[in-house]
MARSE-691802 format. One record per residue (C-alpha): residue in three letters; y, z, x. Coordinates in steps of 0.001 Angstrom, whole numbers, plus 500000, padded with zeros to 6 digits. Layout:
<ropas>
ROPA | ALA | Y | Z | X
...
</ropas>
This chain:
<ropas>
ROPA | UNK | 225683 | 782985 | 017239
ROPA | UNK | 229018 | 782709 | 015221
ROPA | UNK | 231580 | 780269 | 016404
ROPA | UNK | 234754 | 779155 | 013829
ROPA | UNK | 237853 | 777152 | 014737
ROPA | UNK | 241151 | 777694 | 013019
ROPA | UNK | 243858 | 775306 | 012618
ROPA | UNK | 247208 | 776290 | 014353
ROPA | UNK | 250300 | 776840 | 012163
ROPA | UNK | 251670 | 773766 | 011574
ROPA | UNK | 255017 | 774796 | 013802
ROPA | UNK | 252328 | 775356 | 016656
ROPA | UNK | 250307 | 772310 | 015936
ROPA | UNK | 252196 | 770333 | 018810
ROPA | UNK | 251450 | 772591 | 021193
ROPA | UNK | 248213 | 774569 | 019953
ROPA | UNK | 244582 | 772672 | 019112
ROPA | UNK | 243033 | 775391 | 017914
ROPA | UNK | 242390 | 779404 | 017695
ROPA | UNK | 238655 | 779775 | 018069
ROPA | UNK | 236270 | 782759 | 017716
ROPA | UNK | 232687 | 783135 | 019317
ROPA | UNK | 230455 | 786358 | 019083
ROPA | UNK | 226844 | 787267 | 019395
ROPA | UNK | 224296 | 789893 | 020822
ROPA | UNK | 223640 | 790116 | 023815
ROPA | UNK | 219750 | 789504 | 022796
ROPA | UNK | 220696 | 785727 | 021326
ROPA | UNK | 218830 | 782954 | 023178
ROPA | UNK | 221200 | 781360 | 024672
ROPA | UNK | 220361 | 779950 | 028411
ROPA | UNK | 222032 | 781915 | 031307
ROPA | UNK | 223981 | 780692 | 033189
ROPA | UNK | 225851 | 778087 | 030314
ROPA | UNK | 226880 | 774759 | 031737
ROPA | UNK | 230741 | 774185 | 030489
ROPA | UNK | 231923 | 770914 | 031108
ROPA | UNK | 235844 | 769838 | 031549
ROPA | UNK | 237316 | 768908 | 028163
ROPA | UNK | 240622 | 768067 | 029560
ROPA | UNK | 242677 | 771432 | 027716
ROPA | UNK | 244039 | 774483 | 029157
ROPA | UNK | 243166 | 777994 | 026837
ROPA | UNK | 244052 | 781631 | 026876
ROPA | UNK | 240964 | 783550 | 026437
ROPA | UNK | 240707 | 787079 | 025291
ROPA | UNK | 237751 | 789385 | 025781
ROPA | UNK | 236766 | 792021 | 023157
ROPA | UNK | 233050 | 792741 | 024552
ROPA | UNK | 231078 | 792691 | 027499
ROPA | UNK | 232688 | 790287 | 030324
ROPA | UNK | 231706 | 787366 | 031214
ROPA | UNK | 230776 | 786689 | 035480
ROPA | UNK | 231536 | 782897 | 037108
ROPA | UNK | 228111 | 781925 | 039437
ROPA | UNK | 230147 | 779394 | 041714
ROPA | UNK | 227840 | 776696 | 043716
ROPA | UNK | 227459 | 778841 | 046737
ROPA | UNK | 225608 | 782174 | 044562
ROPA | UNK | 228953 | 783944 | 044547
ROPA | UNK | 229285 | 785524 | 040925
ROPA | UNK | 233344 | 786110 | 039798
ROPA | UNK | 234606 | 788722 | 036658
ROPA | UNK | 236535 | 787016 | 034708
ROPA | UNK | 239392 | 789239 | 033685
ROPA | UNK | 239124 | 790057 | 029966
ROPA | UNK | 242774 | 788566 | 029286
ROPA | UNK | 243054 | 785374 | 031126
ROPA | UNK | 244452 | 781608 | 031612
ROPA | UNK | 242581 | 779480 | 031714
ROPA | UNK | 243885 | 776408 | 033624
ROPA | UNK | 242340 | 772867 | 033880
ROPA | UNK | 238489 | 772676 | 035149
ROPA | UNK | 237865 | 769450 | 037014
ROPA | UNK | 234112 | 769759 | 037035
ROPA | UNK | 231426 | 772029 | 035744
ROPA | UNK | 231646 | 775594 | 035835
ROPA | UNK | 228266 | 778432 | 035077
ROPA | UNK | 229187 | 781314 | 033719
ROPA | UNK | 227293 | 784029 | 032180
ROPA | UNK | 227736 | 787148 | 029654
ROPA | UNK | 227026 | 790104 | 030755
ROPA | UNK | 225930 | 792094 | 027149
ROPA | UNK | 227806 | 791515 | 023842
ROPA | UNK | 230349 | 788232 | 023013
ROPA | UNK | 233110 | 788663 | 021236
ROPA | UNK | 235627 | 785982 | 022207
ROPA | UNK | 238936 | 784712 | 020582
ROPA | UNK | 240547 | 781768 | 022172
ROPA | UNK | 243761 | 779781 | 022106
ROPA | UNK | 243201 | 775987 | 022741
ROPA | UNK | 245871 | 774425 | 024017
ROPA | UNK | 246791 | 770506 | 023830
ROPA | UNK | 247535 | 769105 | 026866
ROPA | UNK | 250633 | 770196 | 028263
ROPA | UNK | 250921 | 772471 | 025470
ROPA | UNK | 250427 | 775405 | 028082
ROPA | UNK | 253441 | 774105 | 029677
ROPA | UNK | 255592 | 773604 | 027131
ROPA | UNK | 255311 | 777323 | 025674
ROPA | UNK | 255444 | 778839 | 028934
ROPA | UNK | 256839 | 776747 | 031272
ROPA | UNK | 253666 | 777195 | 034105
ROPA | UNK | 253245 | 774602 | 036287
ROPA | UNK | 249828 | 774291 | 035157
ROPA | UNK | 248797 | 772403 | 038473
ROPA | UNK | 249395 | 775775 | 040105
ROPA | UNK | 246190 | 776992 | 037887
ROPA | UNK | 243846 | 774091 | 038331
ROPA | UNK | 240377 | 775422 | 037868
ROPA | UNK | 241501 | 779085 | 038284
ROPA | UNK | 241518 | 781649 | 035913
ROPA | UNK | 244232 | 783943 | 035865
ROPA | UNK | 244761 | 787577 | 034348
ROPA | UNK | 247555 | 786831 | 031864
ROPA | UNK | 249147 | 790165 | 033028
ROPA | UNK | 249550 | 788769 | 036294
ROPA | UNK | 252043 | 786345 | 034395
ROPA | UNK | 253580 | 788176 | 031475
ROPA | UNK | 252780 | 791695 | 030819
ROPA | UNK | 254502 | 791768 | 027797
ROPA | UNK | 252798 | 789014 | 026116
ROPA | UNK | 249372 | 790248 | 027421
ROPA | UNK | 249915 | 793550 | 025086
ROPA | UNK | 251276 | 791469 | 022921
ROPA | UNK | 248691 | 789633 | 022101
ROPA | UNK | 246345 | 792675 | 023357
ROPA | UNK | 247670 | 794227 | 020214
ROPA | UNK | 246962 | 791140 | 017615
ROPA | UNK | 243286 | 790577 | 019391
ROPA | UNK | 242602 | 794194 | 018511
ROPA | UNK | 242899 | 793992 | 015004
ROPA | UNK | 241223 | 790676 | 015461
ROPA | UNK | 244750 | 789429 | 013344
ROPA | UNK | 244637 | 785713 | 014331
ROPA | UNK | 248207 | 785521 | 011968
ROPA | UNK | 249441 | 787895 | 014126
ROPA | UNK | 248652 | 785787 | 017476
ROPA | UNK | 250300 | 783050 | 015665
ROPA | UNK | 253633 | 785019 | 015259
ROPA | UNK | 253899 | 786016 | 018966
ROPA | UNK | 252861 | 782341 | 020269
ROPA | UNK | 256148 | 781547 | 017542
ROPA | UNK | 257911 | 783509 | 019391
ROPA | UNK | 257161 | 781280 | 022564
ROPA | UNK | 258857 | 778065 | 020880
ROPA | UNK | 261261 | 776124 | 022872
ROPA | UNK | 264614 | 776628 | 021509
ROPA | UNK | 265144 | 772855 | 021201
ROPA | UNK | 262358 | 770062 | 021764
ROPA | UNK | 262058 | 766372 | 021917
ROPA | UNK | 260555 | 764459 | 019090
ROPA | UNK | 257918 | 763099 | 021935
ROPA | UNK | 257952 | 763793 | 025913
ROPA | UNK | 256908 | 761183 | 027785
ROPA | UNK | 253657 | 763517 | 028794
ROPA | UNK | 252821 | 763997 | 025263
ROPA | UNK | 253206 | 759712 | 024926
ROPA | UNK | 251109 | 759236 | 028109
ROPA | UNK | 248340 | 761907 | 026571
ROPA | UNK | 248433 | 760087 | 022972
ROPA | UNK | 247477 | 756475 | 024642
ROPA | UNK | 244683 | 758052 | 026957
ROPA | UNK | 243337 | 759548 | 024145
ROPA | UNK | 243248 | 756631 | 021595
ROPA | UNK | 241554 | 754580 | 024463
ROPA | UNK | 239271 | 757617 | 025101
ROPA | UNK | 239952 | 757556 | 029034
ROPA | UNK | 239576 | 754055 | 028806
ROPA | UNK | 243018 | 752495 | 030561
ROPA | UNK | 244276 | 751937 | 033528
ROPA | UNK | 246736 | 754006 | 034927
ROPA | UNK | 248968 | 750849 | 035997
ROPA | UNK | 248481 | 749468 | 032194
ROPA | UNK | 249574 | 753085 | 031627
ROPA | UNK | 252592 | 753199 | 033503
ROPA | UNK | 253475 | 749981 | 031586
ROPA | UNK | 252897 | 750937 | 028236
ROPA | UNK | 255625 | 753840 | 028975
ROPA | UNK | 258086 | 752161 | 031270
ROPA | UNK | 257424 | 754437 | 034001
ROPA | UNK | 256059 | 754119 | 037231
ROPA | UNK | 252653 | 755496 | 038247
ROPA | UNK | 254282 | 757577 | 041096
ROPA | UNK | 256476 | 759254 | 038245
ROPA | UNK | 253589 | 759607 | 035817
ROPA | UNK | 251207 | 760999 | 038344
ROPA | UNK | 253684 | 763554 | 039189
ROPA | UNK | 254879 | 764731 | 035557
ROPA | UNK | 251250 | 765185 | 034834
ROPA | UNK | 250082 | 766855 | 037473
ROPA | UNK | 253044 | 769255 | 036437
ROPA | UNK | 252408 | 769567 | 032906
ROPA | UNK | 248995 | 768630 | 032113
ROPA | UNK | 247668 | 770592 | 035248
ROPA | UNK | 245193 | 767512 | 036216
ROPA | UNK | 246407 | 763366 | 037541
ROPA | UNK | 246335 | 760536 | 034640
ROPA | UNK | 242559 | 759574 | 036748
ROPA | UNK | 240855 | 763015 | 036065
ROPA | UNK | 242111 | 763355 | 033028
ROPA | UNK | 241047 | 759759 | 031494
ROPA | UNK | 238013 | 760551 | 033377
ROPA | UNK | 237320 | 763675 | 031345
ROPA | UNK | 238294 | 761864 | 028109
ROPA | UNK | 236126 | 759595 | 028548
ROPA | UNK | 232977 | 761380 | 029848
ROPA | UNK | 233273 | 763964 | 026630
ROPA | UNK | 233837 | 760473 | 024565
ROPA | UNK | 230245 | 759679 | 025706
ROPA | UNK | 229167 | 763305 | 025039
ROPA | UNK | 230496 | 762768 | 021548
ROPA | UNK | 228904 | 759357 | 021022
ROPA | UNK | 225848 | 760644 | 022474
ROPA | UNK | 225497 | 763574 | 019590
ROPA | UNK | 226308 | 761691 | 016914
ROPA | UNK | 223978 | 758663 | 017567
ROPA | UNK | 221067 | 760349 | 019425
ROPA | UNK | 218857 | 757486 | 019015
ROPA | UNK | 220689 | 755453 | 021332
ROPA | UNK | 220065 | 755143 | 025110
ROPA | UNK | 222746 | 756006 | 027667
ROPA | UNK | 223475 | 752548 | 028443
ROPA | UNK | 224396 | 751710 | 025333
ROPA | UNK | 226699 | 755108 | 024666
ROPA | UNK | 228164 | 754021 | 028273
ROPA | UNK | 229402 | 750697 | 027269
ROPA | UNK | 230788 | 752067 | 024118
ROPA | UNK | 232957 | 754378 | 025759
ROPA | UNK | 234195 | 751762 | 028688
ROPA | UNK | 232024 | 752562 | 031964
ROPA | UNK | 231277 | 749117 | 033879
ROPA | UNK | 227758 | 749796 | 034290
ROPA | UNK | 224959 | 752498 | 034665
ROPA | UNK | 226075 | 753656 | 037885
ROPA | UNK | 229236 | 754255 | 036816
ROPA | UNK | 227859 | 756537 | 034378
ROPA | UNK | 225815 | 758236 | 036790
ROPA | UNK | 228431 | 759189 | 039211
ROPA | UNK | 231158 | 760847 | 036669
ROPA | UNK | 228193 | 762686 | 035198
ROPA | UNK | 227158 | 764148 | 038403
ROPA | UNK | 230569 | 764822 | 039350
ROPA | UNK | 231797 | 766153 | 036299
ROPA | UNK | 228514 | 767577 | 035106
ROPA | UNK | 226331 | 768234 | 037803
ROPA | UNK | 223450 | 766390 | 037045
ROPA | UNK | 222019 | 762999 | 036021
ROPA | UNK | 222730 | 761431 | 032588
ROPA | UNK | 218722 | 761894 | 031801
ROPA | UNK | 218848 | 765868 | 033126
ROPA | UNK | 222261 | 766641 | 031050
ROPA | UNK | 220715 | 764948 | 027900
ROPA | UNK | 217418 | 766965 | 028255
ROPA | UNK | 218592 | 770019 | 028599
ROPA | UNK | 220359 | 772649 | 026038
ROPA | UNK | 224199 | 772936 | 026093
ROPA | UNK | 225272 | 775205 | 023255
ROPA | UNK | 228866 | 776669 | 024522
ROPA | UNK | 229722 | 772711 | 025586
ROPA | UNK | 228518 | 771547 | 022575
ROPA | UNK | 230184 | 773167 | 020175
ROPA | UNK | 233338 | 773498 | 022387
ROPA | UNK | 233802 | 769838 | 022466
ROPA | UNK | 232855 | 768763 | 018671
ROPA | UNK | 234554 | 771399 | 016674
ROPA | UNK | 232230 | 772029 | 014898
ROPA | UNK | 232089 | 775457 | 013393
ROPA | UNK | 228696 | 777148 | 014097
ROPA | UNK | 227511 | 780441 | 012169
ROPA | UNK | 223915 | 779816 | 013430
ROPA | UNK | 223422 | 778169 | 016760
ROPA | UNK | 220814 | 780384 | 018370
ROPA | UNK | 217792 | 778645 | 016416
ROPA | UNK | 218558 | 775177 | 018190
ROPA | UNK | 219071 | 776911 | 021289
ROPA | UNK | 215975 | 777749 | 021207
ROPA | UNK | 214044 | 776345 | 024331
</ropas>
């Protein structure tokens, strides 16, 4: 399995987190269907192989199309390939998706979207780039995308930049405070821009905070990792996992997560079927 993340330009940087590329044969051992948990960023996806098939709770199995948005997930999703990967992505930061194309990205909440259905220009566009796998040239027509004037800092990308340095952990009244705004305002701007409320979203920062922790200090229980990242207690723990993963703290930890895991650490991967290995 080969996964790489590459930086946006730095014009893009603002908006963008990453390009990303995944690909392997359809005969790697990875687990089907792959848990993906909610890391709290919008992406465009492109499809250059096989296509991939949703398995929602209820046994119904969804294409995805094989040029799509991909708007905020609020919990788990399964999905599955159906032969061959060969994936490039565009990351967004959050609101980032907004800001380029002016979605209301609450609109999209855990949908996925042909990007046709949007723009059809941009979709062979970008079509075009994908084909000759020139990631430069995806750069160039996401440049193209730029507002024609921007604001040193929106108050969404503020809001985002103090959830994230408290990893989820802060209130959305402390919030509101720290940005002379009023949670009714807040709430509403990022449901708009950011596709998900300030909860879900400090939520998701923090639960993939404690995913994070979790990797990097194995040896560690849960209840320690848990305090660390700010839940009040194991129970706490307990319920955003099952809501956000679908299963326990103890089940999540003992089983194999490869697309999650390196989705959420960045780490680039040129060899990740050996530890996925059951």
């Amino acid at each position: 399995m080969f996964y790489r993340e590459i930086p946006p330009v730095s014009e893009l940087a603002r908006f963008i987190r990453c390009l990303w590329v995944l690909r392997y044969p359809s005969e790697t051992p990875v687990r089907e269907p792959e848990r993906v948990v909610p890391d709290g960023c919008c992406e465009l996806i492109i499809n250059r192989a096989a296509p991939f098939v949703q398995i929602h709770t209820d046994g119904e199995r969804q294409w995805h199309p094989s040029m799509m948005l991909v708007g905020q997930i609020t919990r788990f999703i399964l999905i599955e390939p159906t032969g061959d990967v060969n994936l490039i992505g565009i990351r967004f930061e959050p609101g980032g998706l907004h800001a380029l194309l002016g979605l209301n990205v609450g609109e999209i909440r855990d949908q996925r979207i042909a990007l046709s259905s949007f723009s059809t220009s941009l979709s062979c566009r970008l079509e075009e780039a994908a084909g000759r796998e020139d990631l430069n040239g995806l750069q160039q027509t996401l440049l193209g995308l730029l507002p024609k004037s921007t604001r040193s800092c929106t108050l969404i990308e503020r809001a985002v930049e103090e959830i994230s340095s408290a990893h989820g952990d802060l209130t959305i009244a402390d919030l509101g405070r720290r940005l002379a705004v009023t949670p009714r305002q807040l709430e509403r701007r990022f449901r708009h821009e950011v596709g998900l409320t300030p909860k879900r979203f400090s939520r998701i920062l923090r639960f993939n905070a404690l995913l994070q922790l979790s990797r990097n200090r194995p040896g560690d229980n849960w209840t320690q990792h848990s305090l660390a990242c700010g839940y009040y207690d194991q129970a706490h723990l307990v319920r955003d996992c099952q809501d956000l993963a679908g299963m326990s703290p103890s089940a999540f930890r003992a089983d194999r997560h490869p697309l999650t895991d390196f989705f959420s650490t960045g780490e680039n991967m040129s060899d990740f079927s050996k530890s996925s290995k059951r």
